[in-house]
MIFI-752924 format. One record per residue: x, y, z of N, C-alpha, C, O in turn; chain; residue in three letters. Coordinates in nm, 4 decimals, m for minus. Each point is the difference from the previous one (the first is absolute). Last residue first. Layout:
! residues N
<vodo <X; Y; Z>; <X; Y; Z>; <X; Y; Z>; <X; Y; Z>; 'A'; 'ALA'>,
...
! end
This chain:
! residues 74
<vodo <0.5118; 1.0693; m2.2731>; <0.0843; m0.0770; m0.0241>; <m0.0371; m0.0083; m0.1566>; <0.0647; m0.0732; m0.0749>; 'A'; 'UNK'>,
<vodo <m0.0275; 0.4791; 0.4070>; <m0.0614; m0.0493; m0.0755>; <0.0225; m0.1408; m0.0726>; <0.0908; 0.0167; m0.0814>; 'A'; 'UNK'>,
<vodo <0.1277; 0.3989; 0.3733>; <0.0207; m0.1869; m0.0242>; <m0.0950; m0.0687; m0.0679>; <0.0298; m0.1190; m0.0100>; 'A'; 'UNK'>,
<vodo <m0.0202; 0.5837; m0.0141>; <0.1082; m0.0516; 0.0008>; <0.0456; m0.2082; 0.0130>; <0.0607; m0.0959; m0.0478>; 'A'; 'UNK'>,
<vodo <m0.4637; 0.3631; 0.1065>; <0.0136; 0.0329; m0.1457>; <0.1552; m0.0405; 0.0025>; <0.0330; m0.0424; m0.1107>; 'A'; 'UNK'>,
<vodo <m0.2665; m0.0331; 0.5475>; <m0.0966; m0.0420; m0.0974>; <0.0722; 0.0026; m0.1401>; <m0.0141; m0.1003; m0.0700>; 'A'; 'UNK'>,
<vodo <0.2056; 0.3639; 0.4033>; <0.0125; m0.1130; 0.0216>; <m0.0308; m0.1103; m0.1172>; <0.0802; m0.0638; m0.0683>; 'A'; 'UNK'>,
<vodo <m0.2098; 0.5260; 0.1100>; <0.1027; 0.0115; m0.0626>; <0.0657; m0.1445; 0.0485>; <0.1120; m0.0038; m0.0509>; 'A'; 'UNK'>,
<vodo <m0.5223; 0.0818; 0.1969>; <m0.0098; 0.0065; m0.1615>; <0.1846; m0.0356; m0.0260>; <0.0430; m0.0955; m0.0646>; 'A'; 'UNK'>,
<vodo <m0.1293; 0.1210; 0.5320>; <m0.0753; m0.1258; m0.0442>; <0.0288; m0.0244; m0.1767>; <0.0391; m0.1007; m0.0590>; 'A'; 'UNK'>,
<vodo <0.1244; 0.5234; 0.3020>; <0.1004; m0.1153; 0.0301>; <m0.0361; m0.1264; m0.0648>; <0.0817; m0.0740; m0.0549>; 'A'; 'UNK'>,
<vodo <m0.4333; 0.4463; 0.0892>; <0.1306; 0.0057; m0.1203>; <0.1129; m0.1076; m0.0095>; <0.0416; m0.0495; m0.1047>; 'A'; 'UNK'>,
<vodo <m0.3768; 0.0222; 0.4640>; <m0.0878; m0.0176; m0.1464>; <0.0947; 0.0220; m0.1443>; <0.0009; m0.0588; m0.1082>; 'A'; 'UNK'>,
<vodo <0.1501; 0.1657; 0.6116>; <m0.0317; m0.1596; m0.0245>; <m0.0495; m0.0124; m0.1672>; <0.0548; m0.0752; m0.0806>; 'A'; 'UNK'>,
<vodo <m0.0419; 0.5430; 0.2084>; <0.1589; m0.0857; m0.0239>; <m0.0122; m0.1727; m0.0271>; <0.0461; m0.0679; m0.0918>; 'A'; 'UNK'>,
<vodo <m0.4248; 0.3116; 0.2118>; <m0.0053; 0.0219; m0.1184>; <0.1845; m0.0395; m0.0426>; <0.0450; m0.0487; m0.1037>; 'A'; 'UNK'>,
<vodo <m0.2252; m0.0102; 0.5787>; <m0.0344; m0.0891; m0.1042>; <0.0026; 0.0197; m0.1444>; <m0.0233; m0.0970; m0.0720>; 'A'; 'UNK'>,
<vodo <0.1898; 0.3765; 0.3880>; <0.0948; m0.0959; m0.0280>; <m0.0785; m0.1493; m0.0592>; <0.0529; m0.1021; m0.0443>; 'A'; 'UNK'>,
<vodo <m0.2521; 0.5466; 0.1128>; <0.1407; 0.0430; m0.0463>; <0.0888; m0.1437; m0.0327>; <0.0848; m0.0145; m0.0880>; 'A'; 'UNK'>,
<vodo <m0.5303; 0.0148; 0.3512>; <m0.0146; 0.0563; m0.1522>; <0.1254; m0.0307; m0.0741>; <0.0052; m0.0844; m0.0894>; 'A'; 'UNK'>,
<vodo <m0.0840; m0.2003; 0.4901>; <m0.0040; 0.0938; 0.0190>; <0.0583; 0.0116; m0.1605>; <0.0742; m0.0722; m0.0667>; 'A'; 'UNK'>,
<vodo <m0.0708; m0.2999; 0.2320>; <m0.1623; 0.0007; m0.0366>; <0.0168; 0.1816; m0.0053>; <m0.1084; 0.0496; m0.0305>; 'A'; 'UNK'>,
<vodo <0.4937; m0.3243; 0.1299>; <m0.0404; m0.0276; m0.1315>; <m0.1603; 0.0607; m0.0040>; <m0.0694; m0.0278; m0.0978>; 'A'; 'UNK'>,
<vodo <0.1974; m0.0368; 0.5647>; <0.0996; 0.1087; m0.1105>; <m0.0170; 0.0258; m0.1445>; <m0.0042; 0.1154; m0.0428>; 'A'; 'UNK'>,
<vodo <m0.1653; m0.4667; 0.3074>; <m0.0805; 0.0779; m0.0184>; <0.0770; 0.1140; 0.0060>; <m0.0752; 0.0974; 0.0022>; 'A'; 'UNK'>,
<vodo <0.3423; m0.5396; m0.1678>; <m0.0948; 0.0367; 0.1061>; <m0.0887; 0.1408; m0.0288>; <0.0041; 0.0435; m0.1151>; 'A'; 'UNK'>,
<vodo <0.2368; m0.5027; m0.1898>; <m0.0438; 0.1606; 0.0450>; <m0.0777; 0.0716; 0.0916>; <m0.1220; 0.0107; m0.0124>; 'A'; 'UNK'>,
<vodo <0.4138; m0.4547; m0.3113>; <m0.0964; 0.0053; 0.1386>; <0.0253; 0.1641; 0.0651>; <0.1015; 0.0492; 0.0492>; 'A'; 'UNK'>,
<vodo <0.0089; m0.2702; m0.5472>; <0.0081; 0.0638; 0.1057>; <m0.0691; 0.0433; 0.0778>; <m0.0831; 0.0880; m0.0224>; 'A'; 'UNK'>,
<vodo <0.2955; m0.5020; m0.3781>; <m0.1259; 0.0555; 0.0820>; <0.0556; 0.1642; 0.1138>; <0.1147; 0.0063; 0.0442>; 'A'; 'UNK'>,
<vodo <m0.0978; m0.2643; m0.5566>; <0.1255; 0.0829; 0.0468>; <m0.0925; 0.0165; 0.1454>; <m0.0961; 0.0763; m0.0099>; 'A'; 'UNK'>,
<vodo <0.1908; m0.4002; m0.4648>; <m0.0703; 0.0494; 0.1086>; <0.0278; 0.0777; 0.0948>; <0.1185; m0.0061; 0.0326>; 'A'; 'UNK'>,
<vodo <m0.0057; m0.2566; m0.4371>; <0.0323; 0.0659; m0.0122>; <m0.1221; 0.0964; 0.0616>; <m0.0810; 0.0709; m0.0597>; 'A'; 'UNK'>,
<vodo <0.1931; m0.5290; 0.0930>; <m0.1312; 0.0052; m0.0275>; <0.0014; 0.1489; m0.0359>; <m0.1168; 0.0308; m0.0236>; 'A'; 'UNK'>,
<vodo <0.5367; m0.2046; 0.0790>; <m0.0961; m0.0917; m0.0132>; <m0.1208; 0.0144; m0.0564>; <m0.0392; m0.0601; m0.1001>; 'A'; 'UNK'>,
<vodo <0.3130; 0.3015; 0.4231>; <0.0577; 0.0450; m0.1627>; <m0.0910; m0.0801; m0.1006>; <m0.0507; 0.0640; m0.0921>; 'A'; 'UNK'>,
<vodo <m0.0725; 0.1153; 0.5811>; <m0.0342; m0.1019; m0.0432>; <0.0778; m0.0138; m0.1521>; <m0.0759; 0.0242; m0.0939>; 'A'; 'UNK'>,
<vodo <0.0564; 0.3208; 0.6018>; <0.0277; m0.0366; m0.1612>; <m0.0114; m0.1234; m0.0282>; <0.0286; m0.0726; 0.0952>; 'A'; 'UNK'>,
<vodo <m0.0922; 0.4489; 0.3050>; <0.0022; m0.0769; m0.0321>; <m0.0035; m0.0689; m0.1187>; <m0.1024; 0.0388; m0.0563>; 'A'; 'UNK'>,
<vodo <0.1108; 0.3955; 0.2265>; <0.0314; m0.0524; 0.0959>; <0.0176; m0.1710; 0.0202>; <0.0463; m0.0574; 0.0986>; 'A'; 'UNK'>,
<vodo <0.1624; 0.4559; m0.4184>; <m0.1678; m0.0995; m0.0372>; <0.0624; m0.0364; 0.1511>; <0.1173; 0.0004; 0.0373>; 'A'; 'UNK'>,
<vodo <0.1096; 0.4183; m0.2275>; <0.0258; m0.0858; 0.1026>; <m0.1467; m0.0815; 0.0311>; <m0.0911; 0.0470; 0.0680>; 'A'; 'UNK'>,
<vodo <0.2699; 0.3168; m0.4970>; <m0.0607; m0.0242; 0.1043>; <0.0262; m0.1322; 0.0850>; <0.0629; m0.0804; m0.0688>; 'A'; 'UNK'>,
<vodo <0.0904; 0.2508; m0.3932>; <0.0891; 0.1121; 0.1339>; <m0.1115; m0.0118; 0.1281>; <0.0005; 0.0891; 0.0849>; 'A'; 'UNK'>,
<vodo <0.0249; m0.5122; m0.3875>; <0.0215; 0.1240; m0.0624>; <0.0717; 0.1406; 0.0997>; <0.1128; 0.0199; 0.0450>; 'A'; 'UNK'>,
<vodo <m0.2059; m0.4112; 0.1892>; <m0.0454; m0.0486; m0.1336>; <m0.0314; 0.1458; m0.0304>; <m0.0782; 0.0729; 0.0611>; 'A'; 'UNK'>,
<vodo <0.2835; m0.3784; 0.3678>; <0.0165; 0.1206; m0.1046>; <m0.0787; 0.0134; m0.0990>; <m0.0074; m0.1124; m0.0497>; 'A'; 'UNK'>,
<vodo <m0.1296; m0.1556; 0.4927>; <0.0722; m0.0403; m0.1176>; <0.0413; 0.1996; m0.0797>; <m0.0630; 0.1055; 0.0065>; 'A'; 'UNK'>,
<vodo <m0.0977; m0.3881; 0.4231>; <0.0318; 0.1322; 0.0110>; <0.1280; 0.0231; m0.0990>; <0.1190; 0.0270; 0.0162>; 'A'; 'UNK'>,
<vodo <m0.3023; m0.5049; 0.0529>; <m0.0603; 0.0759; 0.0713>; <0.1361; 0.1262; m0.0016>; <0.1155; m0.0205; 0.0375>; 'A'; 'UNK'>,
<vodo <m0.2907; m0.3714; m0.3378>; <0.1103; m0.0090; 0.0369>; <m0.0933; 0.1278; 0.0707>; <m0.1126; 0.0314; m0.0386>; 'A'; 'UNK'>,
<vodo <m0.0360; m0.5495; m0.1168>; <m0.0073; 0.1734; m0.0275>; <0.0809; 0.0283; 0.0857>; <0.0413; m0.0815; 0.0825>; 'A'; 'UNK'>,
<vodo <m0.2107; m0.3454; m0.3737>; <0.1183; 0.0913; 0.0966>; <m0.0507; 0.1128; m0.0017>; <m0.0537; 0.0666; m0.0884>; 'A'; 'UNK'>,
<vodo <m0.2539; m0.5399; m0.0011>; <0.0517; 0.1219; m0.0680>; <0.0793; 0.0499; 0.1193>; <m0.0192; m0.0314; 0.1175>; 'A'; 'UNK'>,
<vodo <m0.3008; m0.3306; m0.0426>; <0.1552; m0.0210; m0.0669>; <0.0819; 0.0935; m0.0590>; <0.1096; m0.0300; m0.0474>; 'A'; 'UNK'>,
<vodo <m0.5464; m0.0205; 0.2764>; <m0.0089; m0.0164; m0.1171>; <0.1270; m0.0323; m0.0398>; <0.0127; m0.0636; m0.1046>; 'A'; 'UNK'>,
<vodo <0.0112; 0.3516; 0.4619>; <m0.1074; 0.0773; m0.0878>; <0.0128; m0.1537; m0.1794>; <0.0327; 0.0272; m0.1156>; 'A'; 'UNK'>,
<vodo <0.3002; m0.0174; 0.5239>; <m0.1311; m0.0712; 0.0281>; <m0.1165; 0.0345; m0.0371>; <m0.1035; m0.0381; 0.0548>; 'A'; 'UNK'>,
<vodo <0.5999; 0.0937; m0.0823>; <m0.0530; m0.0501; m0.0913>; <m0.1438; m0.0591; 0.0404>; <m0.0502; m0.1047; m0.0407>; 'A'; 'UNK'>,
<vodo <0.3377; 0.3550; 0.3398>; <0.0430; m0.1461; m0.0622>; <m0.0938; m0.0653; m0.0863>; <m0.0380; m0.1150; 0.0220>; 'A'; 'UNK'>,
<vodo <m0.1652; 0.5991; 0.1860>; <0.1433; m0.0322; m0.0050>; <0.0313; m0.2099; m0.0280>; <m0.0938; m0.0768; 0.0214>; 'A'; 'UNK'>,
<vodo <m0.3831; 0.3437; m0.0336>; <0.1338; m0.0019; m0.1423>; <0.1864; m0.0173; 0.0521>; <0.1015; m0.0044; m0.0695>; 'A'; 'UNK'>,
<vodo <m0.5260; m0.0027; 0.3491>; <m0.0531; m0.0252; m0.0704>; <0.1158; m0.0024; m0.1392>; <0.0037; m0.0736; m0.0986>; 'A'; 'UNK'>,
<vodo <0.0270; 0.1284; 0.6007>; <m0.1462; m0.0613; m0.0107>; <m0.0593; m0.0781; m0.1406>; <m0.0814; m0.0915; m0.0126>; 'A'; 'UNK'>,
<vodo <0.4662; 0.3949; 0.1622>; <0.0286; m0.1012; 0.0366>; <m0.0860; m0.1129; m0.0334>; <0.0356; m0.1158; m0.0216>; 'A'; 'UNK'>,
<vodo <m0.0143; 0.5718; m0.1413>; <0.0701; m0.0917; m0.1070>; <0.0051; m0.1547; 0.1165>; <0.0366; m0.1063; m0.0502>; 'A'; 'UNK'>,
<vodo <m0.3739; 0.4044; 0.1619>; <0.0058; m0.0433; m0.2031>; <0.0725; m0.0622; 0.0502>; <m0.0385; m0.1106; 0.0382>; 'A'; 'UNK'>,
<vodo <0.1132; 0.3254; 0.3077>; <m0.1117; m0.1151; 0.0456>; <m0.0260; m0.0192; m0.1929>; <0.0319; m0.1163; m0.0251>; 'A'; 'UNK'>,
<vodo <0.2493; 0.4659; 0.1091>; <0.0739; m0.1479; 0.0473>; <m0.0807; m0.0686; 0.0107>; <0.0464; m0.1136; 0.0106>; 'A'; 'UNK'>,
<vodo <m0.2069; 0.4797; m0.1473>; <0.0855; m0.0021; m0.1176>; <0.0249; m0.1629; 0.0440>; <m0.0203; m0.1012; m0.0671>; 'A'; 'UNK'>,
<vodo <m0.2597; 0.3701; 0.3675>; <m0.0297; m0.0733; m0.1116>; <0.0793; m0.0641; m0.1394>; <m0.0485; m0.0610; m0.0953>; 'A'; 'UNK'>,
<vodo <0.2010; 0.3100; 0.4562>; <0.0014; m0.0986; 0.0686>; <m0.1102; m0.1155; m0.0908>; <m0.0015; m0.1230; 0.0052>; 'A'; 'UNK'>,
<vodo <0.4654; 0.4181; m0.2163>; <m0.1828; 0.0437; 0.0763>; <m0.0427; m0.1230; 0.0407>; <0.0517; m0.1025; m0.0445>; 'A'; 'UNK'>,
<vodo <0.4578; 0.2318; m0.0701>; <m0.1145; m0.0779; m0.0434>; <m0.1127; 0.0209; 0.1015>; <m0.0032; 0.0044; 0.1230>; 'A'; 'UNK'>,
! end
């Protein structure tokens, strides 16, 4: 877990302190790993560093996003 990953979940979504909603941290969901999840609000957050800004793996982010989007679709 990234050092932004642990400051979310301490600060802000671990024990139900988003509002009352759960979320679960370094969830499965399909053949990818959400860094954070909400089943509830059928939410999925991931905190991304400036790795993600480089060509090759933001166009993976963008496929991972759609093919997310069309599967769980609620």
């Amino acid at each position: 877990m990234t050092k932004a990953e642990a400051c979310l979940w301490k600060y802000a979504l671990k024990a139900r302190m988003m509002k009352g909603y759960t979320f679960n941290r370094q969830q499965p969901v399909l053949n990818f790993i959400a860094d954070f999840m909400c089943k509830e609000l059928s939410l999925i957050i991931e905190v991304d560093g400036g790795y993600h800004l480089k060509e090759d793996v933001y166009i993976k982010d963008l496929e991972r996003q759609r093919e997310l989007e069309l599967k769980l679709k609620p």
